[in-house]
Rosetta silent file (secondary structure, phi, psi, omega in degrees, C-alpha in Angstrom):
SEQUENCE: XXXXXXXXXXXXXXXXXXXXXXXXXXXXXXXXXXXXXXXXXXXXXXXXXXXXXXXXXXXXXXXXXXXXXXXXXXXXXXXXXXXXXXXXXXXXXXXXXXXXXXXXXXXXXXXXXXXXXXXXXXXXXXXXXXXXXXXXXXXXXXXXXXXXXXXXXXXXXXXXXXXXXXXXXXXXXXXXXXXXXXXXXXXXXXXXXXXXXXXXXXXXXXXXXXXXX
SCORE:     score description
SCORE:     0.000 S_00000001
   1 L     0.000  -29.033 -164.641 -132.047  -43.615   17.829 S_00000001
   2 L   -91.517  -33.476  159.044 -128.531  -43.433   17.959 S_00000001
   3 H   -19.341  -58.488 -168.838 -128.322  -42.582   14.130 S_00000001
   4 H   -80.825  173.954  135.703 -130.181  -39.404   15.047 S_00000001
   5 H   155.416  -68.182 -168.444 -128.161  -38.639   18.118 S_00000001
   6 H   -62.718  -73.778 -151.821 -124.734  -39.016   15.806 S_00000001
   7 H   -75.260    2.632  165.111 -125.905  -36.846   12.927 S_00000001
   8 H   -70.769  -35.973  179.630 -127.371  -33.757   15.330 S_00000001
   9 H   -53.710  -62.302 -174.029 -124.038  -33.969   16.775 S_00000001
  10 H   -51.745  -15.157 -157.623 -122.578  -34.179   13.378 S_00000001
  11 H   -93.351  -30.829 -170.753 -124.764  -31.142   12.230 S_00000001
  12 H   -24.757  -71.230  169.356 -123.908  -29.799   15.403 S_00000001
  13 H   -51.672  -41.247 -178.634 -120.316  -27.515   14.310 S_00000001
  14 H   -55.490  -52.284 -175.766 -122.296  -26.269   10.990 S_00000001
  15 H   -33.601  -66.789 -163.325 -124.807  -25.085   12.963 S_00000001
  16 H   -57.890  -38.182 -170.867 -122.319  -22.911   15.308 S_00000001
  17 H   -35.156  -50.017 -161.647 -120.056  -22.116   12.047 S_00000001
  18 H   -62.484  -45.498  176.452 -123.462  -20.453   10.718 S_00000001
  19 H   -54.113  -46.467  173.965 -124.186  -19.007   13.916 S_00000001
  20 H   -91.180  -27.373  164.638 -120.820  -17.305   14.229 S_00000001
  21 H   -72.068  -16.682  167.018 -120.429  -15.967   10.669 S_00000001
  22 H   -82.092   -1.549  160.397 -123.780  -14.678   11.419 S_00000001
  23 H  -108.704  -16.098  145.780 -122.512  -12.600   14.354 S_00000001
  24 H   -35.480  -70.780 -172.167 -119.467  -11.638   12.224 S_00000001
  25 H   -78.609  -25.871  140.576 -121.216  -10.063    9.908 S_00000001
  26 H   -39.157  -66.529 -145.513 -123.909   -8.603   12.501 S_00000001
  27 H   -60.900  -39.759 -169.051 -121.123   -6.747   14.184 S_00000001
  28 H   -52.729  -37.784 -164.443 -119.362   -5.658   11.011 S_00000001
  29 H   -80.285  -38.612  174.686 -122.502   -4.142    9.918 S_00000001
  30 H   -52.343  -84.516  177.711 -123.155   -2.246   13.075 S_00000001
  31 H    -4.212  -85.641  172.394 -119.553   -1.297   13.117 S_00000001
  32 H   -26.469  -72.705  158.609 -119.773    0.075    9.688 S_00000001
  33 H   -36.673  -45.526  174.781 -122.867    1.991   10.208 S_00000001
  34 H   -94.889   14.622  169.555 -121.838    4.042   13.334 S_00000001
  35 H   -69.309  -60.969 -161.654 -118.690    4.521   11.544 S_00000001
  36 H   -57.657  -32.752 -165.902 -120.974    6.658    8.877 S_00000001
  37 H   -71.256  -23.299 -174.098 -123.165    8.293   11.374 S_00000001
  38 H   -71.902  -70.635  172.179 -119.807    9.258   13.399 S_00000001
  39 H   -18.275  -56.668  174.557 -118.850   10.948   10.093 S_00000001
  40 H   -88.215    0.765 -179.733 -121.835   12.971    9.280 S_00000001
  41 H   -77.554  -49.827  164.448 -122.319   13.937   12.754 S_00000001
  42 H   -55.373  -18.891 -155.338 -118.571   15.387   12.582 S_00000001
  43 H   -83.128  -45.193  173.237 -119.628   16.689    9.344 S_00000001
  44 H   -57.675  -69.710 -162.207 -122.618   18.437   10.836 S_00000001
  45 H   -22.778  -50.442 -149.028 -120.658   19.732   14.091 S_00000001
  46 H   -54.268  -93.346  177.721 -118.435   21.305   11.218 S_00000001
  47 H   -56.868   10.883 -170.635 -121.040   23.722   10.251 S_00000001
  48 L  -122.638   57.428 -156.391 -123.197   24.109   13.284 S_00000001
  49 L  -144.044  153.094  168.855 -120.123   25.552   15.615 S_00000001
  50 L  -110.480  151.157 -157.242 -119.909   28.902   16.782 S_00000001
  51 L   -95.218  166.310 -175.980 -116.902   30.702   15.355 S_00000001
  52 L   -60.448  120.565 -166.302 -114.133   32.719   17.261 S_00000001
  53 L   -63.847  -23.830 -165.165 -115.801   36.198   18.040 S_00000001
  54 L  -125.927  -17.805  175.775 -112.537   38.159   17.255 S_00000001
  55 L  -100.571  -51.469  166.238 -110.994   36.347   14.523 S_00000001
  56 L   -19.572  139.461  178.692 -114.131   34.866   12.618 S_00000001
  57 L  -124.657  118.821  163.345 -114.657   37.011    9.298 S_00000001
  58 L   -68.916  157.853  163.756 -118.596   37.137    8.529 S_00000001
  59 L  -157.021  170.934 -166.406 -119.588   36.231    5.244 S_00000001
  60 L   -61.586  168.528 -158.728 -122.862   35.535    3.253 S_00000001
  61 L    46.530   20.807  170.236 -125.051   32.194    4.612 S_00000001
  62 L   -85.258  159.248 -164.886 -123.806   32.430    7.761 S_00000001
  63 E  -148.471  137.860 -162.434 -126.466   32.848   10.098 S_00000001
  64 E  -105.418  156.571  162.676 -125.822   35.413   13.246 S_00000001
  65 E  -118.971  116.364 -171.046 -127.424   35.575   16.396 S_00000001
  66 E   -87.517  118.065  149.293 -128.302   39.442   17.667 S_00000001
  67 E  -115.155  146.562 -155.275 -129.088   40.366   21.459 S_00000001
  68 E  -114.531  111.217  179.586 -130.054   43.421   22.226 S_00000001
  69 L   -58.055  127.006  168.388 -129.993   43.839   26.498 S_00000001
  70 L    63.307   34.051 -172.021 -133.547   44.876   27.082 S_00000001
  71 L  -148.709   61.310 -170.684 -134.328   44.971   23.812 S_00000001
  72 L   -70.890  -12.142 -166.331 -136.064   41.698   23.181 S_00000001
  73 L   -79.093  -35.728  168.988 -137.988   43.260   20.172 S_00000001
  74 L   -85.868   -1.656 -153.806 -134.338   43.344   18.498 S_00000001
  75 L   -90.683   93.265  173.121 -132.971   40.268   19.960 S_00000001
  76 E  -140.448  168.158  152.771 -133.278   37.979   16.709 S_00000001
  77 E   -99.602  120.690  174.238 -131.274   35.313   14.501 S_00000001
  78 E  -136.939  147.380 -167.773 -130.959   36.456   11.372 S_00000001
  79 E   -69.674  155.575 -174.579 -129.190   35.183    7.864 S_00000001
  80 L  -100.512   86.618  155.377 -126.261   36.942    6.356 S_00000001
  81 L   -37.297  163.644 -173.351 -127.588   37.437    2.863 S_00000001
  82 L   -92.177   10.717 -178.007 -125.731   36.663   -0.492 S_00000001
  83 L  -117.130   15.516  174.686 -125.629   40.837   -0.880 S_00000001
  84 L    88.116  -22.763 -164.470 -123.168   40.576    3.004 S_00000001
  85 E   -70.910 -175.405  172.831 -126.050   42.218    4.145 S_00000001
  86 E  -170.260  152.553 -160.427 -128.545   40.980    7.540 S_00000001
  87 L  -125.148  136.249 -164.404 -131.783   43.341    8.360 S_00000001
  88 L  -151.770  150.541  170.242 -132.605   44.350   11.820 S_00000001
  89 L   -56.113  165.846  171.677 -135.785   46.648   13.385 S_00000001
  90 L    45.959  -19.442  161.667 -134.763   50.364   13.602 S_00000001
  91 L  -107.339   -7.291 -151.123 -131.629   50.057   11.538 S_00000001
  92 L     6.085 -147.674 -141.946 -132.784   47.838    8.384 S_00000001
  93 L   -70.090  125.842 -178.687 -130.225   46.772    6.567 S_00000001
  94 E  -106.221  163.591  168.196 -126.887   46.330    8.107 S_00000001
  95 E  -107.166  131.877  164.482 -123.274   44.823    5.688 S_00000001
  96 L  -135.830   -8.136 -175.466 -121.982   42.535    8.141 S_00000001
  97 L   -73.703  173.860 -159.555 -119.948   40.381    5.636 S_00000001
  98 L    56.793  -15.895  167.660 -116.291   41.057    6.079 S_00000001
  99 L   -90.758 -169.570 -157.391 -116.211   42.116    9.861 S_00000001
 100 L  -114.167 -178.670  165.042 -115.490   40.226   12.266 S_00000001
 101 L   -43.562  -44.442 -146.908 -118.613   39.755   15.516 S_00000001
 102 H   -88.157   -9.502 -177.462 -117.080   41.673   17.773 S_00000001
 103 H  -101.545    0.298 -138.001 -116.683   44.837   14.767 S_00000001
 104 H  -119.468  -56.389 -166.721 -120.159   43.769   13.709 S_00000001
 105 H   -67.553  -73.918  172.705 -121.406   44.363   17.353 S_00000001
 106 H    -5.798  -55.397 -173.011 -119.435   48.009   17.388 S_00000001
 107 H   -50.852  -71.325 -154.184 -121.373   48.766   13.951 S_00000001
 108 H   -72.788   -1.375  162.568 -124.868   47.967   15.237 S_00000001
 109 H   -89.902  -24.166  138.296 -124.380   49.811   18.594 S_00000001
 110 H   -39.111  -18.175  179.327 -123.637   52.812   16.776 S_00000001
 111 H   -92.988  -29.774  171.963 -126.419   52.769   14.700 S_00000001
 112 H   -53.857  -37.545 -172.715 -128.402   51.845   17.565 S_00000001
 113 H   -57.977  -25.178  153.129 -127.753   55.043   19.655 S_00000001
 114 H   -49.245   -6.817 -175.535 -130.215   57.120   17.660 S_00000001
 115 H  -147.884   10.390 -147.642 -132.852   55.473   18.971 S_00000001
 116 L  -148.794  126.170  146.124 -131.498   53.785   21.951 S_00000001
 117 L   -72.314   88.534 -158.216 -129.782   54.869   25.450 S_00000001
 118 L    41.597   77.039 -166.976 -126.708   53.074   25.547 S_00000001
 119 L   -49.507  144.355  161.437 -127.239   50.006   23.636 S_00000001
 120 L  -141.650  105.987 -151.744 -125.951   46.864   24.567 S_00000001
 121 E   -96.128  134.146  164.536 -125.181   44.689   21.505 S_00000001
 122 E  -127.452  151.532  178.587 -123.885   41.098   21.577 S_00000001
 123 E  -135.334  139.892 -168.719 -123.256   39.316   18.387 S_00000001
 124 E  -146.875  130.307 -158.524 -123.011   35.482   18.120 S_00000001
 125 E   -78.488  104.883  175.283 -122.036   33.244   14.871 S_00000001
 126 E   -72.615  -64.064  159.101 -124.587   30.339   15.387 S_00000001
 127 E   -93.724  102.140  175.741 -123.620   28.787   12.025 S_00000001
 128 L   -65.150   88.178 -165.701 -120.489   29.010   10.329 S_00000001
 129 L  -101.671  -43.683 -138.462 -121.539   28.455    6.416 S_00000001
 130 L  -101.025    4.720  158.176 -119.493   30.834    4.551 S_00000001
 131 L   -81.439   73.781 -177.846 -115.600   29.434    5.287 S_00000001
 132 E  -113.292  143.405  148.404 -115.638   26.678    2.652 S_00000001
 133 E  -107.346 -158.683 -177.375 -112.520   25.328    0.845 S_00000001
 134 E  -171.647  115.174  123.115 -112.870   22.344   -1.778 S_00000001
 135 E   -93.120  123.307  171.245 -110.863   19.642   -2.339 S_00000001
 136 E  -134.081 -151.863 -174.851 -110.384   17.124   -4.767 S_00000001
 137 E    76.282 -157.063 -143.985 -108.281   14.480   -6.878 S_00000001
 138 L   -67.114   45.256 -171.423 -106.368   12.173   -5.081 S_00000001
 139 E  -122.134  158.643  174.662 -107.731   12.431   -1.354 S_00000001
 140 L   -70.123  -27.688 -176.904 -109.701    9.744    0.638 S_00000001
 141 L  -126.017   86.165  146.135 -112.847   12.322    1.140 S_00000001
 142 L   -70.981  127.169  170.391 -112.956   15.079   -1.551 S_00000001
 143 E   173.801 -129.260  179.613 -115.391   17.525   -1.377 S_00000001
 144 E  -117.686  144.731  178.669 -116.682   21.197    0.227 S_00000001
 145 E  -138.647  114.784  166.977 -115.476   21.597    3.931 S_00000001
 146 E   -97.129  136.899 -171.383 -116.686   24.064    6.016 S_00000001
 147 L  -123.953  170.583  177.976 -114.172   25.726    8.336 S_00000001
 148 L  -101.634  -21.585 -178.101 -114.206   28.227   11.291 S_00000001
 149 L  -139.591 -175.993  170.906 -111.030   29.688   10.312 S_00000001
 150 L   -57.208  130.204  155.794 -107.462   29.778    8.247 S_00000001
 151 L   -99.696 -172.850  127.514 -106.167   26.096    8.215 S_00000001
 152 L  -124.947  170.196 -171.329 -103.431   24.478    6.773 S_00000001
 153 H   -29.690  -66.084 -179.267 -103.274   22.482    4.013 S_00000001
 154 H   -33.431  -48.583 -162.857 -101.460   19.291    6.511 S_00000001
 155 H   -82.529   -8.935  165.183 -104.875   19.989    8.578 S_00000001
 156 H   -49.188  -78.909  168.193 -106.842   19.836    5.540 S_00000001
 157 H   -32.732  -69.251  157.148 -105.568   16.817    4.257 S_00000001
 158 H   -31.233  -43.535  170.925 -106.091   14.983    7.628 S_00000001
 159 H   -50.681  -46.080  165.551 -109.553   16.665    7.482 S_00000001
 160 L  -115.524   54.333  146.942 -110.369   14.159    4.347 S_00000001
 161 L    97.433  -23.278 -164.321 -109.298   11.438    5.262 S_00000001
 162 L    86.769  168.120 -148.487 -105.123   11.712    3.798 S_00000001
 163 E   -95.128  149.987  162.513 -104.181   10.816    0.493 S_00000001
 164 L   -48.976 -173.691  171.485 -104.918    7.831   -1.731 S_00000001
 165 L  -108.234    3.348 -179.249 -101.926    5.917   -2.898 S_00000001
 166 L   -88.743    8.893 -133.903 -101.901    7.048   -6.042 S_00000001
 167 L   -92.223  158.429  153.157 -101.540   10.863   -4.483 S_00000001
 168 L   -91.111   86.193  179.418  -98.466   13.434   -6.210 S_00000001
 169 L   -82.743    9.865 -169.008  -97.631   14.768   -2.468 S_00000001
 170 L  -103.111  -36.027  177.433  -94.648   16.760   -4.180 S_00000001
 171 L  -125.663  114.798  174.689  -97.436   18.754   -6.515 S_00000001
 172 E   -96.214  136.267  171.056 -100.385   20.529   -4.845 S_00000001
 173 E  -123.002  144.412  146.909 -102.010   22.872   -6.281 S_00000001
 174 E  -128.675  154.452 -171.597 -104.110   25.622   -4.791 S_00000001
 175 E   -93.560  155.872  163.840 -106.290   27.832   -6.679 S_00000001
 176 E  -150.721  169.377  175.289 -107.285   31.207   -5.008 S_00000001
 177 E  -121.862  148.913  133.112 -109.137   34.748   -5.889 S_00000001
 178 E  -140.149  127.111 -172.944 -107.997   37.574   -4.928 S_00000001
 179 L    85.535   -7.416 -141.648 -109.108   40.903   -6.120 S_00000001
 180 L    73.302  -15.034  175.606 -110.836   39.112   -9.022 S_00000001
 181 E   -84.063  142.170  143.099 -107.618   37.471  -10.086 S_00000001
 182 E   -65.886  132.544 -151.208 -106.850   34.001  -10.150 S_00000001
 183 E  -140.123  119.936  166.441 -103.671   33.150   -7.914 S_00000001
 184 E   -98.101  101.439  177.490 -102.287   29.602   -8.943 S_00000001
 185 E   -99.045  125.744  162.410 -100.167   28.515   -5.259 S_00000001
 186 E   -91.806  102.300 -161.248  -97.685   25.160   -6.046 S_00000001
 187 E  -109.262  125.126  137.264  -97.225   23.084   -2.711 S_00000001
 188 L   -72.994  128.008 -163.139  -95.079   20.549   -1.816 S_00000001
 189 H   -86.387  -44.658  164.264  -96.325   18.759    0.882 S_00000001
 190 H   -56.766  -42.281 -176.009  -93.512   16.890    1.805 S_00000001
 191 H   -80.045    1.748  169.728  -91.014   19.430    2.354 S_00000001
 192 H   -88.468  -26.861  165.883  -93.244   20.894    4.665 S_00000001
 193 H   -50.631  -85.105 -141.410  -93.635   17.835    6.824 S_00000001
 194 H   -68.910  -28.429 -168.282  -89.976   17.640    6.687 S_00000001
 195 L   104.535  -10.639  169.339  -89.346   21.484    7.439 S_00000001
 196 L   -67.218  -37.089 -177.132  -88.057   22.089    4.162 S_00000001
 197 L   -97.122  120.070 -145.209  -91.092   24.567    3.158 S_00000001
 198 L  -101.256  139.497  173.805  -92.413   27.584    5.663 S_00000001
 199 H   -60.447  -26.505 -177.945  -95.642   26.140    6.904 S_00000001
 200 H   -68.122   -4.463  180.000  -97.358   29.736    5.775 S_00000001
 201 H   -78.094  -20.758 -148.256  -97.102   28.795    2.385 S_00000001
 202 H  -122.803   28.423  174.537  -99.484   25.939    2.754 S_00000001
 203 L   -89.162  102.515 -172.618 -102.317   28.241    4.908 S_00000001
 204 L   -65.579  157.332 -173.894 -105.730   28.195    3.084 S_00000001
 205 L  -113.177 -171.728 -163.136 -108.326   31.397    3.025 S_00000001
 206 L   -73.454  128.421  145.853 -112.472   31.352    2.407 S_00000001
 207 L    69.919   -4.277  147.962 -113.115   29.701   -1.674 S_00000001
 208 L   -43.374  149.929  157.182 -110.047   28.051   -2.097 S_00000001
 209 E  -153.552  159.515 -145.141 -109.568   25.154   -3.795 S_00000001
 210 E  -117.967   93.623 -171.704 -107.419   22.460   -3.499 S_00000001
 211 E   -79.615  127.313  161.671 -106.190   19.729   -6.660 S_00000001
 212 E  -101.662  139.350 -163.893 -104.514   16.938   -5.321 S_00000001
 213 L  -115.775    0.000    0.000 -103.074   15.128   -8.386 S_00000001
């Protein structure tokens, strides 16, 4: 009897050992998990946000919301096509890429007043799709980032994560179009942290992209 007594006792510590690396490794896994879900849920937000009404620049796959006061028959959500364009009752086809909501709203209550007694237009960016940069190379998170606006590069970078250790933070590169031309921008990153560099140098537009080397 006492044999058995001694070795449950002796068995006793293994037991808890097992028992607490098995709640180690519970928690870790939880841990781990709502790490990722915190991630794509910021990831989501990112593209589900409604953009600044006066600054925002529409562009194609963005998807707008129209109200019409007392005009529920025009009152719709509709997509920003991949021609800028978005389609409405009584007006068809409107260009809405390149304005901003609030010049967007101007547009369609002018068009409205041919058919309308003082129109009352609101326009409201439900989804922000078409303000992507891209980064890759040497970042913890590379990939397409949808933005509501101009960033800069510093808030980018923070945006994925910050650099690996292998990162060049002295050569940046970003590519840009403008006009149809290709615009090769060289960034140090450091001298702008330090104040050595004017932070406007390192403010990204819409289809940049961004090498970290």
């Amino acid at each position: 009897m006492r044999k058995i007594c001694s070795l449950r006792y002796a068995l006793c510590p293994l037991h808890l050992g097992i028992i607490g690396l098995g709640i180690i490794l519970m928690f870790s896994s939880t841990s781990f998990s709502q790490e990722e879900k915190e991630k794509l849920s910021e990831k989501q937000a990112q593209a589900e946000i409604v953009a600044d009404s006066s600054q925002y620049v529409i562009g194609p796959e963005d998807i707008l919301y129209i109200h019409a006061w007392k005009e529920e028959g025009l009152s719709r959500t509709v997509p920003v096509r991949m021609d800028g364009k978005i389609s409405l009752p009584l007006i068809d086809e409107v260009r809405a890429a390149g304005l901003t909501p609030l010049q967007l709203k101007e547009v369609l209550i002018e068009a409205l007043k041919k058919y309308i007694d003082n129109p009352n237009v609101s326009v409201t960016v439900t989804e922000a799709n078409s303000f992507k940069v891209y980064i890759s190379g040497q970042v913890k998170t590379p990939g397409v980032y949808k933005l509501r606006s101009e960033v800069s590069l510093l808030e980018l970078i923070a945006m994925a994560g910050g650099f690996t250790q292998w990162a060049n933070q002295k050569k940046i590169l970003i590519i840009r179009k403008e006009n149809g031309n290709e615009k090769r921008i060289k960034v140090n990153y450091k001298k702008i942290v330090d104040g050595k560099e004017p932070m406007a140098n390192s403010i990204l537009k819409s289809g940049d992209t961004i090498i970290v080397r």
